[in-house]
C-alpha positions in Angstrom: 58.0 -5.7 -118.5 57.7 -3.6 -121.6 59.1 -0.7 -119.4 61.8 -2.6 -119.1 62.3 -3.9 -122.6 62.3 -0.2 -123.9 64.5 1.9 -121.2 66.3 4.3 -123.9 63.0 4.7 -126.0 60.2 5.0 -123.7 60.5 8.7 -123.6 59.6 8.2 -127.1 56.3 7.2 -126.5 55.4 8.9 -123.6 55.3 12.0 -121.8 58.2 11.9 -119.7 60.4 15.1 -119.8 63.3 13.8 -117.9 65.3 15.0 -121.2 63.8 19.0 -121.0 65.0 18.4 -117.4 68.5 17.7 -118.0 69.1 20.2 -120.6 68.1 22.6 -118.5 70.2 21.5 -115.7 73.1 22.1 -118.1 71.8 25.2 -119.3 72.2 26.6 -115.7 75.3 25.4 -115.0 77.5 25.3 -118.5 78.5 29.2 -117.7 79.8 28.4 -113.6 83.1 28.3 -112.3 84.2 26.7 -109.5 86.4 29.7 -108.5 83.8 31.9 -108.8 82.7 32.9 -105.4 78.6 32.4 -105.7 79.7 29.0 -107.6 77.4 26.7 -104.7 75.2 29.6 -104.5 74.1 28.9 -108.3 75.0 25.5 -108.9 72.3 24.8 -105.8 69.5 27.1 -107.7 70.1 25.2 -110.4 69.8 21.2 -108.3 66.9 22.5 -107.3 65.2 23.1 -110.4 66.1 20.0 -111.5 64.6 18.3 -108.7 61.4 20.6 -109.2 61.7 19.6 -112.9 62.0 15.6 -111.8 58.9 15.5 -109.3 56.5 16.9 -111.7 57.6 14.2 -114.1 57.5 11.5 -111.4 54.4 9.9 -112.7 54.9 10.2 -116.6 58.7 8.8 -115.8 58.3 6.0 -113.5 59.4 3.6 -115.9 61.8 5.3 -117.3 65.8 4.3 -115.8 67.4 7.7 -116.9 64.8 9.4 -114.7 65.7 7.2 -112.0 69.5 7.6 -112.3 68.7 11.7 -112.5 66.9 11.1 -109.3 69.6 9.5 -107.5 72.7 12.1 -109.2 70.6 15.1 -108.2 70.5 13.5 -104.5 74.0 12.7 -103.9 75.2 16.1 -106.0 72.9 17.9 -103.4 74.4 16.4 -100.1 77.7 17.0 -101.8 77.4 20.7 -102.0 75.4 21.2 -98.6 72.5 22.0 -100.3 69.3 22.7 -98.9 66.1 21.4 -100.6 64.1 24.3 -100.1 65.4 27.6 -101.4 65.7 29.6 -104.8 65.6 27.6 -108.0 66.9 28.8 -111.4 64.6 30.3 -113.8 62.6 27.2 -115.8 63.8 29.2 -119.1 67.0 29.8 -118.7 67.3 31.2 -122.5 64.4 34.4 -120.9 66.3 34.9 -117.5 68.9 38.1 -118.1 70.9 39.2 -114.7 72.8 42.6 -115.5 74.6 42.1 -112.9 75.8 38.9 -112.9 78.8 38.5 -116.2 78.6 35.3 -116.3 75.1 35.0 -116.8 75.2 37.5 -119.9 76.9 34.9 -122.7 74.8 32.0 -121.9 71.5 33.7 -122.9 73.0 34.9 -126.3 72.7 32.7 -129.6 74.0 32.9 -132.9 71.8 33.2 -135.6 72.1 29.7 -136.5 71.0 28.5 -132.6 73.9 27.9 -131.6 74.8 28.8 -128.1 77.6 31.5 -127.7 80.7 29.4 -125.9 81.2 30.1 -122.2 83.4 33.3 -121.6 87.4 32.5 -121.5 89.0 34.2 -118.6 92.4 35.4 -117.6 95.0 35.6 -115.3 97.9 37.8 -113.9 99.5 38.1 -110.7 102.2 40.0 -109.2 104.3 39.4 -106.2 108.1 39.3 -104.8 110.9 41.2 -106.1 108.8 41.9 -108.0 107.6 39.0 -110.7 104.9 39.3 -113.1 103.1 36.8 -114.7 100.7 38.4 -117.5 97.6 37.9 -118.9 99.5 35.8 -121.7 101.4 33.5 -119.3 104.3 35.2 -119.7 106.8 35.7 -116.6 108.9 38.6 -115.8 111.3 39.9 -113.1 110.9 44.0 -113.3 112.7 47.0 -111.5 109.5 49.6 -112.0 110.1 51.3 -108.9 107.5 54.3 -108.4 103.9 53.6 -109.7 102.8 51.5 -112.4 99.5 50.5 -114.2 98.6 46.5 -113.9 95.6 47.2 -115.7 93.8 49.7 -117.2 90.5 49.3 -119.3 86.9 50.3 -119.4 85.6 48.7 -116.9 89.1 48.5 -113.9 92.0 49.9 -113.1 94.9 48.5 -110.9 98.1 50.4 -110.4 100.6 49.3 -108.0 103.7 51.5 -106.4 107.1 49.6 -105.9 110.2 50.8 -103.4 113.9 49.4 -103.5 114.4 46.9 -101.3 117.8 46.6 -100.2 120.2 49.5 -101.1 122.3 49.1 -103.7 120.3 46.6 -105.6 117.6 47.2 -108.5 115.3 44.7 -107.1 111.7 46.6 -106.1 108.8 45.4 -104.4 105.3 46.3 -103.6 104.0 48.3 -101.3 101.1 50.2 -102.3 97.8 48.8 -104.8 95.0 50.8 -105.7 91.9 50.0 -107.5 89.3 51.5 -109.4 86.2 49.6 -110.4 84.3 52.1 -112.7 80.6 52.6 -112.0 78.5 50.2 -114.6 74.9 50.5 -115.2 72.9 50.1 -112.1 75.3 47.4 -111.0 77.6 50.1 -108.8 78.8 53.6 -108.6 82.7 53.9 -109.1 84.3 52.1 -105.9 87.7 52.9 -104.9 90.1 50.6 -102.9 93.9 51.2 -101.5 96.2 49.2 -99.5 99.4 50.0 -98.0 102.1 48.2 -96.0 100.8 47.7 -92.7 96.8 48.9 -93.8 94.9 45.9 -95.9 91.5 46.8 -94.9 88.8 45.0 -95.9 86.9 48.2 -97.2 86.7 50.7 -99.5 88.4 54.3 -98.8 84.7 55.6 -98.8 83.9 52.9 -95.7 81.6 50.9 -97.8 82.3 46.6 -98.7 80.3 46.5 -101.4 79.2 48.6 -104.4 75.5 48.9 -105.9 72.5 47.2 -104.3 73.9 45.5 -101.4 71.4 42.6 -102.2 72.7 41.4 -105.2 76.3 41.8 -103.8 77.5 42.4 -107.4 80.8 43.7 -105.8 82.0 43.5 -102.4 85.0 43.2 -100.4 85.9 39.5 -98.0 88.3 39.7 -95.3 90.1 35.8 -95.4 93.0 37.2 -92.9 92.5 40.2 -90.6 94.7 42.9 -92.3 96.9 40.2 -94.3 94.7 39.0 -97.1 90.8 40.2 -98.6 89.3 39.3 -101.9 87.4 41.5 -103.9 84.6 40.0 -106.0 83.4 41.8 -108.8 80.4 39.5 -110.2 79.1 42.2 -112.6 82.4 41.4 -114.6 83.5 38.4 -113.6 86.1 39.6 -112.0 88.3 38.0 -108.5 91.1 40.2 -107.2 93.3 38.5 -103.6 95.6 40.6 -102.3 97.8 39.7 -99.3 100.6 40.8 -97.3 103.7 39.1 -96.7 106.4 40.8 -94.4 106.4 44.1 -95.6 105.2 43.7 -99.0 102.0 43.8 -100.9 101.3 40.4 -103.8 98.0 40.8 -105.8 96.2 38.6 -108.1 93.3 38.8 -110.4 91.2 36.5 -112.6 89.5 38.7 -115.7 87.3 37.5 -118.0 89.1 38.0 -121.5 86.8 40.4 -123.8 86.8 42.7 -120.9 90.9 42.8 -120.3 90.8 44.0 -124.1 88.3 46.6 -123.9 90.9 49.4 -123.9 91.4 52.5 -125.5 95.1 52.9 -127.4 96.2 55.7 -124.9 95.9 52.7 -122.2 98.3 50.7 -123.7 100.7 50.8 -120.7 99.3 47.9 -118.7 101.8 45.3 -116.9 99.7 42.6 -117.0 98.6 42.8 -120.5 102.1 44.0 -122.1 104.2 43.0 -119.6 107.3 45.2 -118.6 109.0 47.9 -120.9 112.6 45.8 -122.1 114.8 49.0 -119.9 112.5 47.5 -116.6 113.2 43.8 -117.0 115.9 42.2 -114.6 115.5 39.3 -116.3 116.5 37.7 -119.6 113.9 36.1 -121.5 112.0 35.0 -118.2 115.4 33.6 -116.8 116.4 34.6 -113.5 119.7 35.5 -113.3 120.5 34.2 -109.7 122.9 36.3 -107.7 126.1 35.2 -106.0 126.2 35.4 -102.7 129.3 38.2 -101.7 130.4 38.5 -105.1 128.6 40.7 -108.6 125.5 40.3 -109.3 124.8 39.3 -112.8 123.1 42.4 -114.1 125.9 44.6 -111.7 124.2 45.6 -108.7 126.3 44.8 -105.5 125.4 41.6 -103.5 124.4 41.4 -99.9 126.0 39.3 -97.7 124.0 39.6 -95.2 121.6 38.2 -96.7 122.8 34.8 -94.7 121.7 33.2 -97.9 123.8 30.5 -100.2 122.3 29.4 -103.5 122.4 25.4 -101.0 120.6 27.4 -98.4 118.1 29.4 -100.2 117.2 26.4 -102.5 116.4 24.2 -99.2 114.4 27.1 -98.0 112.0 27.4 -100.8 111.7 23.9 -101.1 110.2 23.0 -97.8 107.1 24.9 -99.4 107.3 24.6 -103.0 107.8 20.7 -104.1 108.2 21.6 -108.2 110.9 23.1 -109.2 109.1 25.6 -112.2 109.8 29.1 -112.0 108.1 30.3 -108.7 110.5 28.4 -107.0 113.4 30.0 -108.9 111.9 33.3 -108.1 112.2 32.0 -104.8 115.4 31.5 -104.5 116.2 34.6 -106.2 114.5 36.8 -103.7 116.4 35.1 -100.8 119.6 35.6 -101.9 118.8 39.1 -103.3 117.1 40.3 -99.8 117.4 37.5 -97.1 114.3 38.2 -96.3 112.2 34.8 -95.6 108.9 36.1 -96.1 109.5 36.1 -99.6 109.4 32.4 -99.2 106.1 33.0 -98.1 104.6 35.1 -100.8 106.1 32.7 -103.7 104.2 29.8 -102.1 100.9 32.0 -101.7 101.3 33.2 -105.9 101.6 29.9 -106.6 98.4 28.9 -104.6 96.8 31.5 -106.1 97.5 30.5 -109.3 95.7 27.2 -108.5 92.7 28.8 -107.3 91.9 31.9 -110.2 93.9 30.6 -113.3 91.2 28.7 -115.3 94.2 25.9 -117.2 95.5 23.8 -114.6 97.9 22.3 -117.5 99.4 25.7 -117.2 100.0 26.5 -113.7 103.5 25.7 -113.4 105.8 27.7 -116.0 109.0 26.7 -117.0 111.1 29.1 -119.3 112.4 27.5 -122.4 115.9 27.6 -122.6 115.4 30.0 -126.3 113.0 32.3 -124.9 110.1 33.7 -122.6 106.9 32.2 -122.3 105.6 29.0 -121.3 107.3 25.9 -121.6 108.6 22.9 -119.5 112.6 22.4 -120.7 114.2 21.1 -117.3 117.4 21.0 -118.9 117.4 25.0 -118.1 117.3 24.5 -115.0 119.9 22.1 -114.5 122.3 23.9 -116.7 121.4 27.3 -114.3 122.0 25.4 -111.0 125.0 23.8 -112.2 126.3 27.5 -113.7 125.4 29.0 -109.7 127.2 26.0 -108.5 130.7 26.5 -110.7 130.5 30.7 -110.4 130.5 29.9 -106.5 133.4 28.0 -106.4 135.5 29.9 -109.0 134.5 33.6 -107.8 
């Protein structure tokens, strides 16, 4: 009876640890990410230290209902992640255990000097894909020419250039067919790794034959093959880093989650990086992050020739892209925009596939979708632009 009387404050006046328990849990877990590759890996180290934790205070805690509930949580959270109950556990002081190799390990062992915990690390996403588009580091989206080769990123710790070709005569749109990638040796974590992909060649390796780089135990960077030659991921754990890169048609998309401290550890000679800056104002097709859409057998807006064979109308095209994309925000558009530039469906394909990466690396879900304000670039969610630019394609059709 009294155990029952006193639930919240038993703990008080025993020995029960069920408390030390859960705040360990938390400590093990508050830095992990579901999109993080080793996410169940750690997340089932860590159940299992919480169980460890709860057996030993079985006896001391048998009266006590939060122990109880923990007991139960840790049980269904364990047959919801497929986790074994025997196996590694995480370290029972999580503010002693140090991995090197593992980024986002490093900011949960360091405190202020006042105690309190340093804040999980904030990361970052850019992606590039189509004719081509970029989305930056800053959520900003851009339709560029660069044709020839180009740094995406370029710090202390990666480098990413990519190589874009025309892709229909007469028109300024570009698109990518070449990525390479340079992850710099750190510490004992791995020697400097080189990767390269080119249309036709994704492999799933790095140009010196290896998958991984460093001790291949700790797999602090290695290569996944998802799609025989048509998509890998690269996981860089010693940076927290996740590259996909895929191929659609003839043409190359790439995405990359980065945690933010490291995207800004660059010298100033490095300041020409896509996905931090964006595209030099001379490269930029469009205007503000608004696609001008082209006119199918007529100018194009920025007055490069149109292609009628393209087989593409702005009714047609739209249709097309919406049998795989439902909201109408600016991959979509860019959609649309590559089909009547290039009539080339697989486009379609490698929209949709940015957009799903989007869902799976970018760490806001509030700001997957991007819709350009009507007064500018950046973020924002004014419909009205969109009506007024369908409307605008709509009248220039009939009238040219």
């Amino acid at each position: 009876l009294l155990s029952v009387l006193c639930l919240g404050d038993c703990q008080l006046h025993t020995s029960c640890g069920i408390q030390k328990c859960t705040t360990d849990f938390v400590s093990f877990t508050s830095h992990l990410n579901v999109a993080l590759e080793d996410f169940d890996l750690e997340f089932c180290k860590a159940l299992r230290a919480y169980s460890v934790c709860t057996y030993r205070n079985s006896k001391v805690c048998r009266g006590n209902l939060v122990y109880h509930s923990a007991v139960l949580g840790i049980g269904d959270l364990m047959t919801q992640r497929n986790c074994t109950k025997d196996g590694p556990t995480s370290s029972t002081n999580p503010e002693m255990s140090h991995d090197p190799c593992n980024y986002s390990g490093h900011t949960e062992v360091r405190e202020y000097q006042g105690g309190e915990k340093t804040p999980p690390p904030t990361y970052l996403f850019c992606g590039l894909f189509g004719d081509p588009h970029l989305r930056t580091f800053k959520d900003h989206f851009q339709t560029c020419k660069v044709e020839g080769a180009w740094p995406l990123i370029d710090n202390n710790y990666l480098s990413v250039q990519v190589t874009n070709v025309p892709v229909v005569a007469g028109s300024s749109a570009t698109a990518t067919n070449k990525i390479t990638i340079i992850f710099k040796s750190y510490q004992d974590c791995t020697d400097q790794k080189v990767y390269q992909a080119v249309t036709d060649d994704l492999p799933a390796a790095f140009v010196d034959g290896t998958t991984s780089g460093g001790d291949g135990n700790t797999r602090s960077l290695h290569i996944v093959e998802k799609v025989s030659g048509k998509y890998i991921e690269m996981h860089a754990r010693y940076i927290g880093t996740t590259v996909y890169i895929r191929q659609l048609g003839h043409y190359l998309t790439l995405a990359i989650r980065m945690p933010q401290e490291l995207v800004m550890a660059y010298e100033e000679s490095q300041d020409l990086q896509l996905c931090v800056n964006g595209c030099p104002s001379s490269e930029r097709i469009d205007q503000s992050g608004r696609l001008p859409l082209p006119v199918v057998e007529k100018l194009l807006p920025w007055g490069a020739a149109a292609h009628p064979q393209s087989g593409y109308t702005l009714e047609t095209a739209t249709t097309k892209c919406h049998e795989k994309m439902f909201v109408k925000d600016i991959y979509f558009y860019s959609c649309v925009f590559d089909l009547l530039t290039t009539g080339d469906a697989n486009f379609t394909a490698a929209a949709h596939s940015a957009l799903q990466d989007v869902e799976a690396l970018h760490p806001s879900k509030e700001h997957w979708h991007i819709f350009p304000r009507s007064g500018g670039g950046g973020v924002g969610r004014d419909s009205k632009f969109f009506v007024s630019l369908g409307l605008l394609c709509l009248i220039l059709v009939a009238y040219l």
